[in-house]
C-alpha positions as CSV (number, residue, x, y, z in Angstrom):
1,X,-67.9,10.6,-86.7
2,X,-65.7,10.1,-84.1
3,X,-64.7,7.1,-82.2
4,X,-65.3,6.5,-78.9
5,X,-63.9,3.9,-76.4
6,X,-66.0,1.2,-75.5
7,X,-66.2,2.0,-72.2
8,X,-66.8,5.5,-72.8
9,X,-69.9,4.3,-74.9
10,X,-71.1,2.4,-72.4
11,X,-70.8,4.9,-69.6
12,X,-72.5,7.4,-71.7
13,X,-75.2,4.9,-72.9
14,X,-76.0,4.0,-68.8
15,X,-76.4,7.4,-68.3
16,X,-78.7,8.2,-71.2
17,X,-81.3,5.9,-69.7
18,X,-81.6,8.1,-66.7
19,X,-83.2,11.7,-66.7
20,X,-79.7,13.0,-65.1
21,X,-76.5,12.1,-64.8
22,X,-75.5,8.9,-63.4
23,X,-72.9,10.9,-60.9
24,X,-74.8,13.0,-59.3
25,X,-78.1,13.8,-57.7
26,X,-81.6,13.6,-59.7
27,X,-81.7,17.2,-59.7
28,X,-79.4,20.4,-59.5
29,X,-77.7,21.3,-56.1
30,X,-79.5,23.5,-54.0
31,X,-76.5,26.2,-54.4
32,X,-76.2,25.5,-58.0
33,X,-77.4,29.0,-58.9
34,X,-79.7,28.4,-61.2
35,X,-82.6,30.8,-61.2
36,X,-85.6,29.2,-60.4
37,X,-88.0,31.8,-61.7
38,X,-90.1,29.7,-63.8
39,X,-92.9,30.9,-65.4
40,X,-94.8,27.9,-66.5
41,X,-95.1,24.0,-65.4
42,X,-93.0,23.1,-68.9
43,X,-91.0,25.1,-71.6
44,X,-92.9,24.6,-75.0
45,X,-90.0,24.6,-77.8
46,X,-92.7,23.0,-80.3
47,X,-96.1,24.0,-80.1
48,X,-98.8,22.3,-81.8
49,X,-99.4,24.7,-84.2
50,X,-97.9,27.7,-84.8
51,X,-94.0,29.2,-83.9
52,X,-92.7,28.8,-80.5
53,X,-90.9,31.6,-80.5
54,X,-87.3,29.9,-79.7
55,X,-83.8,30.3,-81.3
56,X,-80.6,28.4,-80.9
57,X,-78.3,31.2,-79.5
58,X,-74.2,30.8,-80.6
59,X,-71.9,32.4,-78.9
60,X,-69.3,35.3,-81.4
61,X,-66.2,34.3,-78.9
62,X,-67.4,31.0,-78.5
63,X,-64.9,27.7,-78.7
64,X,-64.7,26.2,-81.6
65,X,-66.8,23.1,-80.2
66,X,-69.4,25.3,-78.9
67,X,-69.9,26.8,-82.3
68,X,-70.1,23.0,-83.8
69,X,-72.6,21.9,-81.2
70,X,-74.7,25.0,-81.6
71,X,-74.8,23.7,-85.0
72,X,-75.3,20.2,-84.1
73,X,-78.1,20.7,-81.7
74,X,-80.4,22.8,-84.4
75,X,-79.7,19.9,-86.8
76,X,-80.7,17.5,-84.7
77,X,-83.5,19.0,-83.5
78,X,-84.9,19.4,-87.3
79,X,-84.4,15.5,-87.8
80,X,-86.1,15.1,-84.5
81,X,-89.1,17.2,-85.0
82,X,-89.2,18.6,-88.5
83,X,-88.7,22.0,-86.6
84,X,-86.0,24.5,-88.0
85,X,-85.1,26.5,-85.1
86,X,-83.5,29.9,-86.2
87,X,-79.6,30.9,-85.1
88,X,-79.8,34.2,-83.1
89,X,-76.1,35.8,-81.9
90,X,-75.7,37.2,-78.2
91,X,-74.1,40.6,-79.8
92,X,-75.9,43.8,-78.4
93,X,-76.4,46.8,-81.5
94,X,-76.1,50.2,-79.8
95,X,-77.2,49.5,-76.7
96,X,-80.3,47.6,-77.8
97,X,-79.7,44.1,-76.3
98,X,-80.6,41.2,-78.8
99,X,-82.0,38.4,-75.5
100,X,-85.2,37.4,-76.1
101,X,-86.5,35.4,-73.1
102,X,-87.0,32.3,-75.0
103,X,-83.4,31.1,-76.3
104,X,-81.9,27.7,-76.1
105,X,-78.5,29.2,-75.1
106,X,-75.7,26.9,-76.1
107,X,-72.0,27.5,-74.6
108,X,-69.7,30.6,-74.0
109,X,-72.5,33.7,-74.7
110,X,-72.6,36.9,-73.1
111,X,-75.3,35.4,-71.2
112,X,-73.4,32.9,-69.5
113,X,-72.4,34.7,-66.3
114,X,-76.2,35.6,-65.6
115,X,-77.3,31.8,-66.2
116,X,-74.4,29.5,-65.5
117,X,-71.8,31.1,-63.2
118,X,-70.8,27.6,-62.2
119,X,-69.8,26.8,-65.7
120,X,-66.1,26.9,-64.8
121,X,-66.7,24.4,-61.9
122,X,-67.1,21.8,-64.3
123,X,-64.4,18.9,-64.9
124,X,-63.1,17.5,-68.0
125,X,-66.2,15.5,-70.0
126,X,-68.8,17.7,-67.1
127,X,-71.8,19.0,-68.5
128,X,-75.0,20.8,-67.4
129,X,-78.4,21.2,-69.3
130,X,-81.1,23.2,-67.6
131,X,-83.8,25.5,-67.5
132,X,-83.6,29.6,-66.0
133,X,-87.0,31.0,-66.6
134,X,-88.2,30.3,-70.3
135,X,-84.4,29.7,-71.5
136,X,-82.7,26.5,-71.7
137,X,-79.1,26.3,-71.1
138,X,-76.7,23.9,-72.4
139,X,-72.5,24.8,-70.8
140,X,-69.8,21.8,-70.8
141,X,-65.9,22.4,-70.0
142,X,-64.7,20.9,-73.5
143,X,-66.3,18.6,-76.6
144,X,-66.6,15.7,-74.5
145,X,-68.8,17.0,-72.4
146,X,-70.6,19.0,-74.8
147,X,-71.3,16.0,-76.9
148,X,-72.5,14.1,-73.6
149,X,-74.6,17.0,-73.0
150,X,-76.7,17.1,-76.0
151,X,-77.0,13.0,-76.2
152,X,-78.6,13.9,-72.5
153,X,-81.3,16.7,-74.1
154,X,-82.1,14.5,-77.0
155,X,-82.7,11.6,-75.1
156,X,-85.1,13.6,-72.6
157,X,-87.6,14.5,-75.6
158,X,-86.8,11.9,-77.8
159,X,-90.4,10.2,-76.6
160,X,-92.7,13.4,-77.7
161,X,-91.1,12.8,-81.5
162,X,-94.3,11.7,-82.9
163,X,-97.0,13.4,-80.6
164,X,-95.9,17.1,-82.6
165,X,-95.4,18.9,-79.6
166,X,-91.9,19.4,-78.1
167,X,-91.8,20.2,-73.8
168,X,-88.9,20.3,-71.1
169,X,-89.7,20.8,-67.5
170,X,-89.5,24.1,-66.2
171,X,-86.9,22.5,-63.7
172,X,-85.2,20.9,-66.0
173,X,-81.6,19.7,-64.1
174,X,-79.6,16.9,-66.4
175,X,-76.0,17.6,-64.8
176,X,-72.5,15.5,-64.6
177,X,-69.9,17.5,-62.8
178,X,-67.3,15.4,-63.0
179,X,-65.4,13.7,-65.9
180,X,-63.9,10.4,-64.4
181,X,-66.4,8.3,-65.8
182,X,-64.7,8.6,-69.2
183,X,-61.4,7.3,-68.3
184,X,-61.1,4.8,-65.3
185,X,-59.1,5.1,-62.2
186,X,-56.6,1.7,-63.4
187,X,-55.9,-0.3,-60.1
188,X,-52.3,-0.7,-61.4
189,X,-49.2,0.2,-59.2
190,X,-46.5,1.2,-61.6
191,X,-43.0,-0.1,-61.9
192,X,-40.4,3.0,-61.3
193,X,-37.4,3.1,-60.1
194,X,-35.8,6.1,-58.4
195,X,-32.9,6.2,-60.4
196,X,-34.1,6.2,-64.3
197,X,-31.8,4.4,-66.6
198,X,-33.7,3.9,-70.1
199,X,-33.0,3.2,-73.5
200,X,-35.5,4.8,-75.8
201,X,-37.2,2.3,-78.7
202,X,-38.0,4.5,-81.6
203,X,-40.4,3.6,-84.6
204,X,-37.0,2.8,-86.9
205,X,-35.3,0.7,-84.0
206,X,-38.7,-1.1,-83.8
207,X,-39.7,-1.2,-87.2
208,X,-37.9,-4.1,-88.5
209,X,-38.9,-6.1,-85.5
210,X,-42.6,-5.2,-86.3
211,X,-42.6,-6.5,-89.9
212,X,-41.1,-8.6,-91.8
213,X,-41.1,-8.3,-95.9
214,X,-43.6,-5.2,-95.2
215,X,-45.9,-6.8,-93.3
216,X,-46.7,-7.4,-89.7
217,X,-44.3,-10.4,-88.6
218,X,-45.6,-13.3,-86.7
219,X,-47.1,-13.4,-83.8
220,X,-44.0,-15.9,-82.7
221,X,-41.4,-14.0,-84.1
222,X,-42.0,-10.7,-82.9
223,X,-42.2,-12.3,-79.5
224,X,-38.7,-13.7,-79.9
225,X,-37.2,-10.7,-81.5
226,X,-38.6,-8.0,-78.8
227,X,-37.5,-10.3,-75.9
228,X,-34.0,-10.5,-77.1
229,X,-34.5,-6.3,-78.0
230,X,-35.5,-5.7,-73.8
231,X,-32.6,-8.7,-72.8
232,X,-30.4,-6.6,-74.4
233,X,-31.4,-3.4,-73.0
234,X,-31.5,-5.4,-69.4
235,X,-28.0,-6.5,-69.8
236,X,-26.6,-3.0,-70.1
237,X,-27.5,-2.3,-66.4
238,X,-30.7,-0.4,-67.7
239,X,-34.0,-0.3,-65.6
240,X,-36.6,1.4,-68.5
241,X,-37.4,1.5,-71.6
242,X,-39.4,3.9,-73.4
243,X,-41.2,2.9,-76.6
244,X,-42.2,4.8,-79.6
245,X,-46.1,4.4,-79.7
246,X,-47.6,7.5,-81.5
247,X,-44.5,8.8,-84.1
248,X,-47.1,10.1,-86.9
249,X,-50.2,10.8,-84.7
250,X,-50.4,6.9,-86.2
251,X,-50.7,4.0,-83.5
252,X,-47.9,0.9,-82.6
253,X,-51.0,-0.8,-81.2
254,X,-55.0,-1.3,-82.2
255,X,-56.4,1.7,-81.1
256,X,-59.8,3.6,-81.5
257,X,-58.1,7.1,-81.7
258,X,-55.7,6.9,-84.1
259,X,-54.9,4.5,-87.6
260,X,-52.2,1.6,-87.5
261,X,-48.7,2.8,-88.1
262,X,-47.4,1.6,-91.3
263,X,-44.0,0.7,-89.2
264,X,-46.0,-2.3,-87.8
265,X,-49.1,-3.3,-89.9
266,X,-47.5,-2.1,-93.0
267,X,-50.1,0.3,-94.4
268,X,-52.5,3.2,-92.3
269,X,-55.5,1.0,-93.5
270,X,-53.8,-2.2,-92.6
271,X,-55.4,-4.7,-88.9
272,X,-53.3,-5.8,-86.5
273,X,-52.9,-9.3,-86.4
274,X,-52.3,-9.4,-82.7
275,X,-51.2,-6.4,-79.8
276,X,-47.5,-5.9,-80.1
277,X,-47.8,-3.4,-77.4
278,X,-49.2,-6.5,-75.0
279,X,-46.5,-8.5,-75.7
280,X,-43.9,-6.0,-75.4
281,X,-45.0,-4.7,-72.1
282,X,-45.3,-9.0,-70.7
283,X,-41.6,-9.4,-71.7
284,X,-40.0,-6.1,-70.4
285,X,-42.1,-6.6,-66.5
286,X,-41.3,-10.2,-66.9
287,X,-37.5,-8.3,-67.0
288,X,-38.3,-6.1,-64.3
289,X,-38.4,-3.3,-67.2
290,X,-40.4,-0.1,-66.8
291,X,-42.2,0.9,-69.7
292,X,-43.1,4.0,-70.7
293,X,-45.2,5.0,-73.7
294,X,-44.0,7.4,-75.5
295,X,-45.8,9.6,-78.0
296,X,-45.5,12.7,-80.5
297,X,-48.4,14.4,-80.2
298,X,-48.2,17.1,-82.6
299,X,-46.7,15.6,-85.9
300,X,-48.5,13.7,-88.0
301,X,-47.3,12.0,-91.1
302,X,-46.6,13.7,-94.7
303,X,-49.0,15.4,-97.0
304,X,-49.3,12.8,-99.3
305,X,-49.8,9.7,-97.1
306,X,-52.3,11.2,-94.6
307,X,-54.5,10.7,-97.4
308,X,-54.5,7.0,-97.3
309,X,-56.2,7.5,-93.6
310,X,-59.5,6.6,-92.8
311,X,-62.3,9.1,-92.7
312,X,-63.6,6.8,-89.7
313,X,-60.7,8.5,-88.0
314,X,-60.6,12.2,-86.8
315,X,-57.1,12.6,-88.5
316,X,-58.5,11.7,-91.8
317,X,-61.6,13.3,-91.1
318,X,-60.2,16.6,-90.5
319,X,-58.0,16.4,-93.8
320,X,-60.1,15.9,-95.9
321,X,-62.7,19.1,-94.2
322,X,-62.0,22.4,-95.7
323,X,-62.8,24.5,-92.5
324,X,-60.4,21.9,-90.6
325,X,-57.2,21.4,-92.7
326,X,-55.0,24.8,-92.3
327,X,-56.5,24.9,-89.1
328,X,-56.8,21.9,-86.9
329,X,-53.9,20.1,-89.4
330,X,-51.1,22.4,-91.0
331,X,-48.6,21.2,-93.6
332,X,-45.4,22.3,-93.2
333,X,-42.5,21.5,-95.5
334,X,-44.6,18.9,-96.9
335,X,-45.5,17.0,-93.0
336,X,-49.2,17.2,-91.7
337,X,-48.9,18.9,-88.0
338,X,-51.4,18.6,-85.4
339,X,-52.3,22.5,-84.1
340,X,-52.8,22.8,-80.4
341,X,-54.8,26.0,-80.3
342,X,-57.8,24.5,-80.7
343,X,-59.9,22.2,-78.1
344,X,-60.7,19.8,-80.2
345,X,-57.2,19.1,-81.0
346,X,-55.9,18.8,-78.0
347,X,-59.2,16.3,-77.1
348,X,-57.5,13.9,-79.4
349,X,-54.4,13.7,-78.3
350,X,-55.9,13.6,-75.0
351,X,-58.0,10.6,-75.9
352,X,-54.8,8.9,-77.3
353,X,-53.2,9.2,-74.2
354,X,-55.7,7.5,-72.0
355,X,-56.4,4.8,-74.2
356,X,-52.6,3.6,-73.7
357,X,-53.3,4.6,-69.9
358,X,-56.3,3.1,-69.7
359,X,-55.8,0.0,-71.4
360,X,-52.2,-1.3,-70.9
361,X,-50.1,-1.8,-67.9
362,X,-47.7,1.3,-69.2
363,X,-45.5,3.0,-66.1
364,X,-45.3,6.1,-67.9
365,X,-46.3,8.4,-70.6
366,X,-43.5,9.9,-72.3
367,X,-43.6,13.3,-75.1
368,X,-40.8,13.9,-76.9
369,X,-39.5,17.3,-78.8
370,X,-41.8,18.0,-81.6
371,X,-43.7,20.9,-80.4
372,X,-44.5,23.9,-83.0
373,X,-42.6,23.2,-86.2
374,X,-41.6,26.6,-87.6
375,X,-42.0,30.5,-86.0
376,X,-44.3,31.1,-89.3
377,X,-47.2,33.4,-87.9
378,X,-49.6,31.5,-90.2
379,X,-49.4,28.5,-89.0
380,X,-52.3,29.0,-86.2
381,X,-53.1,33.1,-87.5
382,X,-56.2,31.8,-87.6
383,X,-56.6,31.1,-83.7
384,X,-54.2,33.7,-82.6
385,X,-56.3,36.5,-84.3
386,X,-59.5,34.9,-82.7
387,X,-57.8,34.1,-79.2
388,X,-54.7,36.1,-78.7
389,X,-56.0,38.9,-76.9
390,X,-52.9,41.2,-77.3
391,X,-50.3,38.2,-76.3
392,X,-47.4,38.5,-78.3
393,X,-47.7,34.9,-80.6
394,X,-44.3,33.2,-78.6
395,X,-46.6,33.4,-75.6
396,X,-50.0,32.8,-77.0
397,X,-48.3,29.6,-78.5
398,X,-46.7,28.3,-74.8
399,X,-49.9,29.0,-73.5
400,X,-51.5,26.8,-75.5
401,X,-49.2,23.7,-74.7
402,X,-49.1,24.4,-71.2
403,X,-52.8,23.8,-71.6
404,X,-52.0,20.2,-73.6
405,X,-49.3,19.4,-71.1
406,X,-51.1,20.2,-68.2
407,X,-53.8,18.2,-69.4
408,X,-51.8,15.1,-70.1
409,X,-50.3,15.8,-66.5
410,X,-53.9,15.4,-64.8
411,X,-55.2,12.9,-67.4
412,X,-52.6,10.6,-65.9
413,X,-53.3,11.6,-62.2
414,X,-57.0,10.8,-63.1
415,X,-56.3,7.3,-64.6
416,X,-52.9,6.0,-63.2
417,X,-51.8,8.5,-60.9
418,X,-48.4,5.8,-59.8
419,X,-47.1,6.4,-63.5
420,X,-45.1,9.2,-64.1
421,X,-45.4,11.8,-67.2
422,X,-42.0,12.9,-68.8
423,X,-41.1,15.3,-71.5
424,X,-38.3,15.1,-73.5
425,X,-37.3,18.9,-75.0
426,X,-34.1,19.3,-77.2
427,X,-31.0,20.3,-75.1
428,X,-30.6,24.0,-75.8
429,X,-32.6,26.3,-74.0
430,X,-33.6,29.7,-75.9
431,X,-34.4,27.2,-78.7
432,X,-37.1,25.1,-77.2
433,X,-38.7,28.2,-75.4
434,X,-38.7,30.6,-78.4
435,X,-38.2,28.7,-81.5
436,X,-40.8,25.5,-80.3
437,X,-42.3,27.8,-77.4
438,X,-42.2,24.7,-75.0
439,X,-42.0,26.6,-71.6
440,X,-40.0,24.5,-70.0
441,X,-39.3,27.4,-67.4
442,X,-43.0,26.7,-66.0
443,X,-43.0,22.8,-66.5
444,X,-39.7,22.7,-64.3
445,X,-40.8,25.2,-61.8
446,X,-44.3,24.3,-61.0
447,X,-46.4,21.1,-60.1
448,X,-49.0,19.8,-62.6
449,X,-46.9,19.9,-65.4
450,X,-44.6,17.1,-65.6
451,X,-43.1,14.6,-63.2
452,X,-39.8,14.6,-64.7
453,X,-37.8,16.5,-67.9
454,X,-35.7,14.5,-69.6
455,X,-33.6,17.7,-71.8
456,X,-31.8,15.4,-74.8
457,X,-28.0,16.8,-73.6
458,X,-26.4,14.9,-77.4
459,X,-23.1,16.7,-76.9
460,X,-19.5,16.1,-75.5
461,X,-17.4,18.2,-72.6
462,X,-15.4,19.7,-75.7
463,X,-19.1,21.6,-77.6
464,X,-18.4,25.5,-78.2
465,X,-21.4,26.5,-77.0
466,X,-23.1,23.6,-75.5
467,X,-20.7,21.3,-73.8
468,X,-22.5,18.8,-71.7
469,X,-21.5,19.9,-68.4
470,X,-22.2,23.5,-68.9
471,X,-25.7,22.3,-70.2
472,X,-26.8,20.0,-67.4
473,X,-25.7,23.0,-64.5
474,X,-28.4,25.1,-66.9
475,X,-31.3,22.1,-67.0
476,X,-30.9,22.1,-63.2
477,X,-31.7,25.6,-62.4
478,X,-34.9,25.2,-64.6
479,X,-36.0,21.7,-63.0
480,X,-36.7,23.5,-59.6
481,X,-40.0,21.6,-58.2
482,X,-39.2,19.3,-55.9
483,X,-42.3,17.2,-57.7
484,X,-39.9,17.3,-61.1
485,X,-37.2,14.6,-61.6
486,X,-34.5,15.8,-63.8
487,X,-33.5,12.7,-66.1
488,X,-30.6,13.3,-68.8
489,X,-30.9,12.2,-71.9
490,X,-27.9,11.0,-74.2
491,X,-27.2,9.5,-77.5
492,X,-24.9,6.9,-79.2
493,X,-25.7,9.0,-82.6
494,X,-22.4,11.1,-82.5
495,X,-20.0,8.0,-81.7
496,X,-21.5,6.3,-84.7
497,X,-21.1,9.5,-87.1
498,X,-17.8,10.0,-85.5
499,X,-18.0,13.2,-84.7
500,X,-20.3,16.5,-84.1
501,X,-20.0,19.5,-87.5
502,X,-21.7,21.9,-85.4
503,X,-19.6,21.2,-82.0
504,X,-17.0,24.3,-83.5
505,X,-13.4,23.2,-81.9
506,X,-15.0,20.2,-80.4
507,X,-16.1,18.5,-83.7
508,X,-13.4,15.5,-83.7
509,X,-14.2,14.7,-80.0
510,X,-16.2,11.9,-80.5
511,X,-13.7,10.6,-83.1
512,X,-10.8,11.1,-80.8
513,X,-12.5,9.7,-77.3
514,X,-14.3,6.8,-76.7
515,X,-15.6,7.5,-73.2
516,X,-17.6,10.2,-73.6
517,X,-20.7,8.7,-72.6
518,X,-19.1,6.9,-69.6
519,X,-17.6,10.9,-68.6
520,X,-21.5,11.9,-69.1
521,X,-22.8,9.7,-66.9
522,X,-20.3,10.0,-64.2
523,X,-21.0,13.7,-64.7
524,X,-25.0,13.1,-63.8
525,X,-24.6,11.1,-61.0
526,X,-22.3,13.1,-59.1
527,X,-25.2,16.2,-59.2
528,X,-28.0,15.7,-56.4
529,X,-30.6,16.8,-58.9
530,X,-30.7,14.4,-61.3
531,X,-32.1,11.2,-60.6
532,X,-31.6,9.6,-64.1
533,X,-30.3,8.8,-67.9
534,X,-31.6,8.0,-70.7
535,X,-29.9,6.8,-74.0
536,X,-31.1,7.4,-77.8
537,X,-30.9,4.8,-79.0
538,X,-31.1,0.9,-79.5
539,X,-30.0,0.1,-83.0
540,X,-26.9,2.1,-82.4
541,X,-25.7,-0.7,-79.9
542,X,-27.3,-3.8,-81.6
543,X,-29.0,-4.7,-84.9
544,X,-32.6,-5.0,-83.9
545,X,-33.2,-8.2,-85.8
546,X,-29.8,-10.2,-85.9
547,X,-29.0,-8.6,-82.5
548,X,-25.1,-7.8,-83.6
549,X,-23.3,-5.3,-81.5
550,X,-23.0,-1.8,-83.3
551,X,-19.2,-1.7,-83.6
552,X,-19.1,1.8,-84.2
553,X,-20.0,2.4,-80.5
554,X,-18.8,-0.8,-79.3
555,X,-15.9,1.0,-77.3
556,X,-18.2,3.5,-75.2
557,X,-20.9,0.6,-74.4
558,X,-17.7,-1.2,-72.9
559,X,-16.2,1.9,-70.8
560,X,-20.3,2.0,-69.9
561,X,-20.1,-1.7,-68.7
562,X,-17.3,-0.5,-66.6
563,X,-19.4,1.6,-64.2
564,X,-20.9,0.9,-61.2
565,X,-23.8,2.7,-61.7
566,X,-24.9,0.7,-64.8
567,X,-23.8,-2.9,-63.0
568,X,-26.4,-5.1,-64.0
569,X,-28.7,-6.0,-61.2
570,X,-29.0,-9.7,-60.6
């Protein structure tokens, strides 16, 4: 079972009490183009006595949650009535077409053009139930709605249970075109600044500040520890901070979509004691910090503990379902991967998104690099054979997170439209686009994909083959929209190892300079289109508990200090 937000339950609730939506009209819009030649006064799916005649029609090419719901729907309808409706396909055998007039048609069918060609006019969590002649039609965009949907039918003959006959109008018209009233437009004005300078807070910065002796730390301790964590991230003239809140498809905060992360509560089973996310975000604006929240949304955690999650959660759900795990989840190298070919999938990191959008002051959501974890054709065979349609797999695979990312893009336009939504790929080009097929070419190029890339540029002027100069005059051609900020991000990681093994000739640079970082950043300010940094990460300049400066980069935050451009601002 999944779980729902409580306003999402309440919405859909309200809306159950009325015979139609609670957006729209009481009845279908005169252009909706449902036919209207009705034969009788009432549709009669259970008769007194005898066999109606109707079957529950499932689509061959269907989406995965259109299969499910067709499934759903004659379940329910069995517990409902005692009634076992029978499963009829929409194939046609040698030119003998398999319709029958009385069908409860449920999702993508060959008969959807002729009863529903407004189907595709439907927003995200939309649905329409109706009747066209002696059929009954039930179409949404994507599970939300479809779920909606069939709450809607049931409700509608819920009352004729015990009477032993089952009816529907003839003009039967429950429809909600749009999906806003899932996630709320948030009156919040977001703090952003033109020129991004951020410090990202990963899980292992973080997760020592969390707990303390494996458990969740004080309420008053944490506070303590995470305003000296954004005081020090203030005083090195930074403006943002972007914090870890999704690293193992887990959660850094109570949430409905997704178990606690062991790196705060301690165990994937394990309450929250208080919001550390609240807290966090009251201390960085009380700084005048942005915050942006900043998830993985295709790795999960490893094989062996995403067995200690919850079945009341999807993730744990879907592991432990034979038809789901090795096709929703994928275990490579021993780590649990989230597969975004499928809708459902990419519902649930949809709904984790807009419950940190929804429910906390955040100024930006924020993906980072893990996209598809290996070029193995099994990983998703499954869906590519089913929906590839002749692609070749690099671009059936791009095509499927230009549908996640897109999505994330208008999920944030529908719920906070002032925040900004960031990616963050790895630096070198050919390997994001054909190795993780992340198409950054379209992202960068085109609106409604991001509002700013953020490539992570980890190398010195002295790399073989991807010195940082050459790299950012590359990131810029591919940032092209006007609506896409370029942001550049760095790391302290190489001045703490000393020194880069796969940098050819240029290995010992970090070793031998200790102003590389300070040359980066006078590099990206000089270049019109980017409008930001963004350094990886904190514990590499402090200890996150004590809060001692990192002496192995201790030397490149001071030639930092030295700039203008990172002056602290009174």
């Amino acid at each position: 079972m999944k779980r729902k937000f409580p306003l999402l339950m309440l919405l859909c609730a309200f809306c159950l009490l009325l015979p139609v939506s609670c957006a729209e009209e009481a009845s279908a819009p005169a252009d909706s183009d449902v036919p209207t030649d009705v034969l009788t006064d009432v549709l009669t799916l259970v008769p007194p006595q005898g066999d109606s005649g109707y079957r529950v029609i499932r689509g061959d090419l269907a989406e995965e949650y259109e299969i499910d719901a067709a499934i759903a729907f004659r379940k329910r309808f069995e517990e409902l009535t005692g009634t076992v409706l029978p499963f009829g396909d929409d194939w046609e055998r040698e030119g003998v077409s398999e319709r029958t007039e009385k069908e409860i048609v449920i999702g993508k069918t060959n008969r959807e053009d002729e009863y529903d060609p407004k189907r595709d006019e439907l927003s995200r969590g939309g649905y329409r139930v109706f009747a066209a002649g002696q059929r009954v039609v039930i179409v949404a965009p994507d599970e939300k709605g479809m779920n909606a949907a069939l709450d809607a039918f049931f409700e509608t003959i819920a009352p004729q249970a015990a009477s032993g006959q089952i009816t529907v109008p003839a003009d039967l018209a429950l429809f909600r075109a749009e999906g806003e009233s899932f996630y709320h437009r948030k009156d919040y004005e977001a703090l952003n600044y033109p020129e991004m300078k951020a410090m990202w807070l990963s899980q292992y910065d973080l997760n020592p500040v969390y707990t303390d002796g494996g458990r969740q730390r004080s309420e008053k301790s944490y506070r303590t520890l995470i305003r000296r964590v954004l005081t020090d991230v203030r005083g090195m003239g930074l403006n943002t901070v972007i914090v870890q809140l999704r690293p193992d498809a887990d959660s850094m905060y109570p949430s409905e979509v997704a178990p606690p992360s062991a790196y705060v509560t301690g165990g994937y089973n394990v309450d929250f004691k208080y919001d550390p996310l609240k807290i966090l975000i009251e201390e960085a604006h009380a700084l005048s910090l942005s915050v942006h929240g900043w998830i993985n949304p295709l790795r999960a955690m490893s094989a062996e503990k995403i067995t200690k999650v919850s079945t009341s959660f999807r993730l744990g759900e879907w592991y432990r379902d034979k038809s789901k795990n090795g096709t929703y989840l994928v275990t490579v190298d021993g780590n649990v991967y989230l597969n975004p070919a499928y809708e459902d999938v990419r519902e649930l990191i949809f709904d984790g998104a807009a419950e940190i959008l929804a429910n906390y002051d955040v100024d930006g959501l924020h993906m980072d690099d893990y996209f598809y974890p290996t070029t193995d054709p099994s990983f998703d065979s499954a869906a590519y054979r089913k929906n590839g349609k002749g692609k070749e797999l690099g671009a059936f695979r791009r095509e499927q997170l230009n549908l996640l990312v897109s999505g994330l893009w208008s999920l944030k336009e529908e719920i906070c439209p002032s925040a900004l939504f960031g990616i963050s790929p790895a630096g070198e080009t050919d390997r994001v686009y054909y190795d993780h097929c992340a198409d950054i070419y379209t992202w960068g190029a085109e609106k409604g994909y991001v509002d700013y890339l953020c490539p992570q540029i980890y190398w010195g002027f002295e790399h073989d083959t991807c010195a940082f100069d050459q790299m950012c005059r590359k990131w810029i051609t591919i940032a092209k929209s006007d609506s896409v900020r370029l942001v550049i991000g760095m790391t302290f990681g190489k001045a703490v190892a000393g020194g880069d093994a796969y940098a050819g000739s240029g290995r010992d640079e970090w070793s031998e300079h200790k102003d590389i970082l300070s040359r980066c950043v006078s590099y990206a300010e000089k270049q019109k289109k980017i409008t930001g940094i963004s350094f990886f990460c904190y514990q590499y300049c402090f200890d996150p508990v004590t809060g001692t400066p990192n002496g192995a980069t201790s030397l490149e935050r001071k030639n930092l200090a030295a700039l203008d451009y990172l002056k602290p601002e009174a």
